[in-house]
C-alpha positions as a printed NumPy array, in Angstrom:
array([[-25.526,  15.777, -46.359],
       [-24.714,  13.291, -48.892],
       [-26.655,   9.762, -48.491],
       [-26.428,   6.219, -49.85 ],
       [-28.845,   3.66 , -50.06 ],
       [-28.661,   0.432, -48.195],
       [-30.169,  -2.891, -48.782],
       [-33.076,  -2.063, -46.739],
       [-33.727,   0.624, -48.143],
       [-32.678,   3.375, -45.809],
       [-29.667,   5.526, -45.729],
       [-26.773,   6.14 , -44.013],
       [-24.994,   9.486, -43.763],
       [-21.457,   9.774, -45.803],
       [-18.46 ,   9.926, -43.908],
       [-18.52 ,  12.513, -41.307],
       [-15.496,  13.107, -38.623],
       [-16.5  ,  12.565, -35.355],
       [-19.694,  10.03 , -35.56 ],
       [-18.747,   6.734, -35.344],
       [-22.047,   5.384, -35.814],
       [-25.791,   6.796, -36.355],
       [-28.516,   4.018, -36.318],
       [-32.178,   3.881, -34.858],
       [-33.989,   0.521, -33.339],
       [-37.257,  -0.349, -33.39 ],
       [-38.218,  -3.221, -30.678],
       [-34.347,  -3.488, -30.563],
       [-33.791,  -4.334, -33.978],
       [-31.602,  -1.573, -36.342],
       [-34.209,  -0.38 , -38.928],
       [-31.863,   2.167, -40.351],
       [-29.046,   3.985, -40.35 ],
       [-29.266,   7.939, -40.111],
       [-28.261,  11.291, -40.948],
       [-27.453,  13.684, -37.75 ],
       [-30.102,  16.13 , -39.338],
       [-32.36 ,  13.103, -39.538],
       [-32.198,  12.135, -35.76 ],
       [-34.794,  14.282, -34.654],
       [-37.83 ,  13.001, -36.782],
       [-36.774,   9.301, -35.951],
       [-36.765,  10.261, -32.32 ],
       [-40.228,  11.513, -32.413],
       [-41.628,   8.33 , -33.695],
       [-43.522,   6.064, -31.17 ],
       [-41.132,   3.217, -30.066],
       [-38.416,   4.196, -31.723],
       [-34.736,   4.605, -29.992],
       [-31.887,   6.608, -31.951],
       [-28.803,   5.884, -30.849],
       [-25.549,   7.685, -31.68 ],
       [-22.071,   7.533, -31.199],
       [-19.144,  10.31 , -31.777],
       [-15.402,  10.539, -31.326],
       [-13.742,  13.915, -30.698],
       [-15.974,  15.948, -32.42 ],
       [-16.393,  19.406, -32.72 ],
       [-18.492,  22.032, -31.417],
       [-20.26 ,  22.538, -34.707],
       [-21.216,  18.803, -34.218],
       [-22.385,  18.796, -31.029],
       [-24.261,  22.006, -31.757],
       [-25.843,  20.063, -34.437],
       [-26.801,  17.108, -32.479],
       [-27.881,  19.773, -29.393],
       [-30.491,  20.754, -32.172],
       [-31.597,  17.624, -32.911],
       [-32.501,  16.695, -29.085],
       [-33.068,  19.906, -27.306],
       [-29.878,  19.038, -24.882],
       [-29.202,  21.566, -22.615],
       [-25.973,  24.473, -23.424],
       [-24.421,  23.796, -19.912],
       [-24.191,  19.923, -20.967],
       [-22.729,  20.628, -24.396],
       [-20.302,  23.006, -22.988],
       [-19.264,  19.843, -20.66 ],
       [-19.321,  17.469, -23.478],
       [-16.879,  20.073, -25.703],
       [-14.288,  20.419, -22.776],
       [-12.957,  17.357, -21.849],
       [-11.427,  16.883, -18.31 ],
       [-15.008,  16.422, -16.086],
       [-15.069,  14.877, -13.069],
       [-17.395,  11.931, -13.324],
       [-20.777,  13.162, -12.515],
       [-24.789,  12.612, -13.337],
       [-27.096,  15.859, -13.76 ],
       [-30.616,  16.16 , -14.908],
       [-31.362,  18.642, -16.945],
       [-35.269,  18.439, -17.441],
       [-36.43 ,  14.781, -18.326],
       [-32.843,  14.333, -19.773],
       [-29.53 ,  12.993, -18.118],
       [-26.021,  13.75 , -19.019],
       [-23.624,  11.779, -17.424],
       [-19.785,  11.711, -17.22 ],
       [-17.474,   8.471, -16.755],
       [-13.658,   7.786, -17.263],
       [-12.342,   5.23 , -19.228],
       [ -8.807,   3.796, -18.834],
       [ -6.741,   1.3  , -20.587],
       [ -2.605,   0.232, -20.697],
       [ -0.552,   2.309, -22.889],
       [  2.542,   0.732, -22.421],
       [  3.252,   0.718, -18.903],
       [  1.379,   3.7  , -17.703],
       [ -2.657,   4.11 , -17.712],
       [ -4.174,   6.13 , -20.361],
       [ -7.264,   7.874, -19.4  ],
       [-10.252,   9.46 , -21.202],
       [-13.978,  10.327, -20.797],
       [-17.314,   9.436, -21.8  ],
       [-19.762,  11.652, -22.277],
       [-23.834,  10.425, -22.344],
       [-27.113,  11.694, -23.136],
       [-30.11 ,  10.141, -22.164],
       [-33.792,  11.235, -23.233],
       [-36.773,  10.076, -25.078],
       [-35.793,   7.87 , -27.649],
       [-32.01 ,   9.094, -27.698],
       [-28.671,   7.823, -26.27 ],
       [-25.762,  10.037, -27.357],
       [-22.079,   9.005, -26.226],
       [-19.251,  11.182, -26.653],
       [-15.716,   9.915, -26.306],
       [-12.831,  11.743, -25.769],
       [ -9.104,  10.892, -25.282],
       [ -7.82 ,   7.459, -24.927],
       [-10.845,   4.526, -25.26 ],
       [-11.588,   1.743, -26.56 ],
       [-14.456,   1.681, -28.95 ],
       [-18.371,   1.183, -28.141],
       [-19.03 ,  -1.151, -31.268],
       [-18.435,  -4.238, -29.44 ],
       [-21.502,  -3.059, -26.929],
       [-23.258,  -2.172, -30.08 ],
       [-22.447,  -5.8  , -31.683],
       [-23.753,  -7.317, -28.499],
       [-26.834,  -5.621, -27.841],
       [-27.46 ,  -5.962, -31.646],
       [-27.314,  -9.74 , -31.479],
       [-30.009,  -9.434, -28.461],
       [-33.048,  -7.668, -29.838],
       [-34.986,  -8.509, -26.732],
       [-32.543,  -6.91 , -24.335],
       [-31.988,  -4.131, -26.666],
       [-35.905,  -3.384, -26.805],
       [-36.309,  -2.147, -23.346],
       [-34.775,   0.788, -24.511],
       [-32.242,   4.129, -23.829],
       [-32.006,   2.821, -20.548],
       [-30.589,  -0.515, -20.932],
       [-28.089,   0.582, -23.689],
       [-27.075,   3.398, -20.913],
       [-26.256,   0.122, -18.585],
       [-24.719,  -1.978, -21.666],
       [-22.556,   1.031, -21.811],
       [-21.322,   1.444, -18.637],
       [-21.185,  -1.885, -17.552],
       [-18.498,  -2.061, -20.18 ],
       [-16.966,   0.759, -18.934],
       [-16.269,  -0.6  , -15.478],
       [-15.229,  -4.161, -17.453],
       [-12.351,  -2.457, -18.884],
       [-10.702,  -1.524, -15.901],
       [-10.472,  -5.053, -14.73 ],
       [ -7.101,  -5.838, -17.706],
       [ -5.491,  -2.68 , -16.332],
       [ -6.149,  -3.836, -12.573],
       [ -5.077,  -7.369, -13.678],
       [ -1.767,  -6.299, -15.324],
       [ -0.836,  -3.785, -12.31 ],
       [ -1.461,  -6.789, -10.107],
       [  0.738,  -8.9  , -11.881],
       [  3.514,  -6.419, -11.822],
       [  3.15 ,  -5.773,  -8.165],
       [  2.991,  -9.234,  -7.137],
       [  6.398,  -9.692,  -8.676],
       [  7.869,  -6.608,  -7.317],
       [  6.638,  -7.355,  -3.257],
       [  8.234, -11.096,  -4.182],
       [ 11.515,  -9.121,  -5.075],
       [ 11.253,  -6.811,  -2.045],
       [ 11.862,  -9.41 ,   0.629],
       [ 15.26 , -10.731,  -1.151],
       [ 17.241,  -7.199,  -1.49 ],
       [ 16.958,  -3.573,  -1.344],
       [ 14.895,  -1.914,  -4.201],
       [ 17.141,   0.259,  -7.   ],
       [ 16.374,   3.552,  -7.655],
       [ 14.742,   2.49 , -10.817],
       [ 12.4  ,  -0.071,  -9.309],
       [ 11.483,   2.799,  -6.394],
       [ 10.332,   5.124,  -9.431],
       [  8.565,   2.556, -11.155],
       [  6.594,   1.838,  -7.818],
       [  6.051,   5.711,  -7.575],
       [  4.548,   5.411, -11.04 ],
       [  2.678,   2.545, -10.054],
       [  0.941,   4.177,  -6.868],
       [  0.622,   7.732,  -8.596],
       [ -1.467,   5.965, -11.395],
       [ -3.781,   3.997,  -9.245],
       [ -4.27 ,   6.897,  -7.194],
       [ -5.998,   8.611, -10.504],
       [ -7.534,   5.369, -11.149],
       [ -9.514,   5.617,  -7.955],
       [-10.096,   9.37 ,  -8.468],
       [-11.78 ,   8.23 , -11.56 ],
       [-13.598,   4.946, -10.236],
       [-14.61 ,   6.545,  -7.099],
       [-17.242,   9.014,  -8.051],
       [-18.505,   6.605, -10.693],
       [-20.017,   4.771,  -7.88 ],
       [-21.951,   8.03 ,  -6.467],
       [-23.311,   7.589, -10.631],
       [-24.503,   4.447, -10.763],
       [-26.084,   4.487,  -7.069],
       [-28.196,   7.171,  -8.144],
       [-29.254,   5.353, -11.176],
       [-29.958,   2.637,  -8.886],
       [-32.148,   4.004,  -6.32 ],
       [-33.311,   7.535,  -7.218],
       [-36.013,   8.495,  -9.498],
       [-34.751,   9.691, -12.27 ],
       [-36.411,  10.136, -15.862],
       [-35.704,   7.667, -18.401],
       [-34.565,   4.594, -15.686],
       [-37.212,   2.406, -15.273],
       [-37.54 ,   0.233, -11.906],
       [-37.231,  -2.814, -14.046],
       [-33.425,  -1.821, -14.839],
       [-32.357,  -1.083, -11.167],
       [-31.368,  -4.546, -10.421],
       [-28.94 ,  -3.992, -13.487],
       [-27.42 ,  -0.258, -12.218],
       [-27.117,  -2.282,  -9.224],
       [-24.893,  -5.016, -10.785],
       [-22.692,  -2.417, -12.055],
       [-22.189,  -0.398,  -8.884],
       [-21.114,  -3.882,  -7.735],
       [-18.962,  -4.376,  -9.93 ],
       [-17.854,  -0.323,  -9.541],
       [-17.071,  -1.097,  -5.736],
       [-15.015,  -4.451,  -5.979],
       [-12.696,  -2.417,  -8.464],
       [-12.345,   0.658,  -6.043],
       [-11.914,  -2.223,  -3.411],
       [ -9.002,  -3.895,  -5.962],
       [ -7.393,  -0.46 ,  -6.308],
       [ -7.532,  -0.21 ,  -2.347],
       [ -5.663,  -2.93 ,  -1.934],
       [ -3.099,  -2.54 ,  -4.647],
       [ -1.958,   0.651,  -3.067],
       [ -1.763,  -1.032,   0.502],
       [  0.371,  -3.675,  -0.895],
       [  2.822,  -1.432,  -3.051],
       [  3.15 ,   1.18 ,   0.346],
       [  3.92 ,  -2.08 ,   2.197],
       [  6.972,  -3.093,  -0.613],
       [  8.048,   0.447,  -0.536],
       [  7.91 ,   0.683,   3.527],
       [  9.42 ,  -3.423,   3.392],
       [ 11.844,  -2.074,   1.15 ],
       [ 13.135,   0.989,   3.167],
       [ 13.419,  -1.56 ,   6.123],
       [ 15.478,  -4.177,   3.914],
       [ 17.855,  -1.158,   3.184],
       [ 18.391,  -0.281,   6.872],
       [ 19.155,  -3.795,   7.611],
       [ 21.577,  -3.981,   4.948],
       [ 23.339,  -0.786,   6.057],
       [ 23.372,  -1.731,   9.798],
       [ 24.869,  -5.289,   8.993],
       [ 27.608,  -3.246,   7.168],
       [ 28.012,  -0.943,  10.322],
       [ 28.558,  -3.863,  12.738],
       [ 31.365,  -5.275,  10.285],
       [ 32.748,  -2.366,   9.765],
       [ 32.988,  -1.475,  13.465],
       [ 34.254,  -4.905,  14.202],
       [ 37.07 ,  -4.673,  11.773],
       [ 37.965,  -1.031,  13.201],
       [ 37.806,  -2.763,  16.838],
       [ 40.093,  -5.566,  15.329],
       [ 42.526,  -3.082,  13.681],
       [ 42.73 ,  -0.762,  16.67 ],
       [ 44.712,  -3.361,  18.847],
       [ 47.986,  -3.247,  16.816],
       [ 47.269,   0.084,  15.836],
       [ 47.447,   1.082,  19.271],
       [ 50.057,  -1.402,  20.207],
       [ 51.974,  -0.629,  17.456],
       [ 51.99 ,   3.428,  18.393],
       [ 52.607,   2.897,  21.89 ],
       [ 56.022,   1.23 ,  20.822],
       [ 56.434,   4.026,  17.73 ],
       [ 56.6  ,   6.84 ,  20.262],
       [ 60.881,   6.658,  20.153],
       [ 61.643,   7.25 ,  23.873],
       [ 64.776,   6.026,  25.193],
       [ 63.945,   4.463,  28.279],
       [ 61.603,   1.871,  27.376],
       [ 61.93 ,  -1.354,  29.384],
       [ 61.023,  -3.614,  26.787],
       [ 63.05 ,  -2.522,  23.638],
       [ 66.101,  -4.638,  25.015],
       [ 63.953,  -7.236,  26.266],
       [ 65.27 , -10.307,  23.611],
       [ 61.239, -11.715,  23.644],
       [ 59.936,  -8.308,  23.643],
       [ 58.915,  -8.542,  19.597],
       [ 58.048, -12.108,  19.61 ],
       [ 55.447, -11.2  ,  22.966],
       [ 54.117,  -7.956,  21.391],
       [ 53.078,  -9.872,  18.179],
       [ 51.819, -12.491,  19.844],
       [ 49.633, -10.343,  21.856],
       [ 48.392,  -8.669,  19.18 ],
       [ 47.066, -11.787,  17.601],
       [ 45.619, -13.491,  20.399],
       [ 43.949,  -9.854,  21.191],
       [ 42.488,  -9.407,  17.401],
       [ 41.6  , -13.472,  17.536],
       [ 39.379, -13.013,  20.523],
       [ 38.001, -10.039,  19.156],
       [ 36.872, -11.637,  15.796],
       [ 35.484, -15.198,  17.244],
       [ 33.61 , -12.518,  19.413],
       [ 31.999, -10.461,  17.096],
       [ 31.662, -13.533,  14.827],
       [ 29.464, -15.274,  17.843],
       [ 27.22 , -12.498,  18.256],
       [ 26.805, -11.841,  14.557],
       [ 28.663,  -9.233,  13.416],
       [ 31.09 , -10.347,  11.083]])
């Protein structure tokens, strides 16, 4: 692979699709940055830590990198097939672990996967799909040497801690969408369009929390069992994130309460609507079916009807009709109905 030289006189590799960044620390300072095919002799060095990071990249890239650290085939076959459930193995003294990322695109939540190895001297992350990039965690651990000196383990933490950080602006933005939308509820029926945007809304946390909810099994286990390459030192840390982990699976909890609640709130704001409109429209049909009634009665054209030479017989019938279809309204407008 082609090289330049840097003003420290190391090198970094070309451009190469797929690594984002190649660079190994020494008491948690960057002492250069490296070549894939270089990774293994800079791993091997007492108190060194290699760290890289890839995007997408291919199998012939993670077959190289599998060379350079001895990671197991079932892991790279994990870490070349997106799609994993979120998950922590061991594989010797090595971990590979799985998280989902998320972030807004638009109005729907974009998910994608993280891939990590973890051994002696090495962190390799592996992102796939939709996610924002690791260089910010880089910058920051960068700018602490004395953090970033403990080693693979704390950059493991540094990345996952900002894993579960980024779900907090997509919690934040559902939450201010479904605050709005159970205000709205109370005053009038939902449309069809708001009912499918709630559908969205629950569908979408639901793989949220399939995504979150595992990823607290992860970080308990780096918590409190004894795995290689997690020293006791950086427990209290794990446990800080699985924290964190469990007040967002708590947030999504209650999200989905609150949007069933709108849509259930919603359905009973409709059948109130509809049975208002039933009383008035059974009070009108009560109203209309006096003359209607009256008014057949007197339509049936028989000869012998006592009042159809009465003089007062219109003038009564009319009347009656009115006084009837008053009393009928100030009744049903007493008890509500119209």
């Amino acid at each position: 692979m082609n090289v330049t030289s840097t003003a420290v006189g190391t090198t970094v590799p070309a451009s190469s699709e797929g690594v984002v960044a190649a660079g190994v620390y020494v008491d948690g300072r960057r002492v250069a940055n490296i070549a894939i095919e270089e990774a293994s002799s800079w791993r091997s060095k007492p108190g060194h830590v290699v760290w890289i990071g890839l995007h997408e990249p291919d199998m012939a890239l993670l077959s190289s990198v599998q060379r350079q650290f001895e990671l197991h085939d079932l892991a790279i076959e994990d870490a070349d097939h997106a799609h994993q459930r979120p998950k922590i193995e061991q594989y010797g003294d090595a971990l590979f672990i799985v998280a989902r990322t998320a972030q807004l695109d638009g109005d729907s939540i974009a998910f994608g996967e993280t891939h990590l190895f973890v051994g002696e001297g090495y962190l390799v992350s592996v992102r796939h799909g939709p996610s924002t990039s690791y260089k910010p965690v880089r910058e920051r651990c960068e700018s602490c040497p004395r953090a970033l000196a403990r080693g693979e383990d704390y950059i493991l933490y540094a990345i996952l801690d900002f894993i579960v950080d980024n779900y907090s602006p997509v919690l934040e933005s559902i939450h201010e969408e479904v605050e709005a939308m159970e205000a709205q509820v109370l005053a009038s029926a939902m449309t069809r369009a708001q009912i499918e945007r709630l559908y969205l809304l629950r569908r979408d946390l639901l793989r949220l929390r399939n995504a979150v909810g595992p990823l607290v099994e992860v970080c308990r286990k780096l918590e409190h069992d004894n795995l290689p390459m997690v020293r006791s030192t950086m427990r209290p840390l794990f446990r800080d994130v699985t924290d964190h982990v469990r007040t967002v699976q708590e947030h999504i909890d209650s999200l989905r309460e609150v949007l069933a609640f709108a849509f259930e709130a919603s359905l009973l704001v409709g059948q109130a609507q509809e049975t208002a409109v039933s009383k008035k429209l059974a009070s009108w049909l009560a109203i209309i079916a006096v003359p209607t009634a009256i008014a057949g009665i007197y339509g049936m054209n028989f000869k012998n009807m006592p009042e159809l030479q009465w003089e007062y017989g219109y003038f009564t019938v009319v009347g009656t009709i009115l006084i009837v279809c008053a009393g009928l309204f100030w009744r049903f407008r007493r008890v509500g109905w119209l």
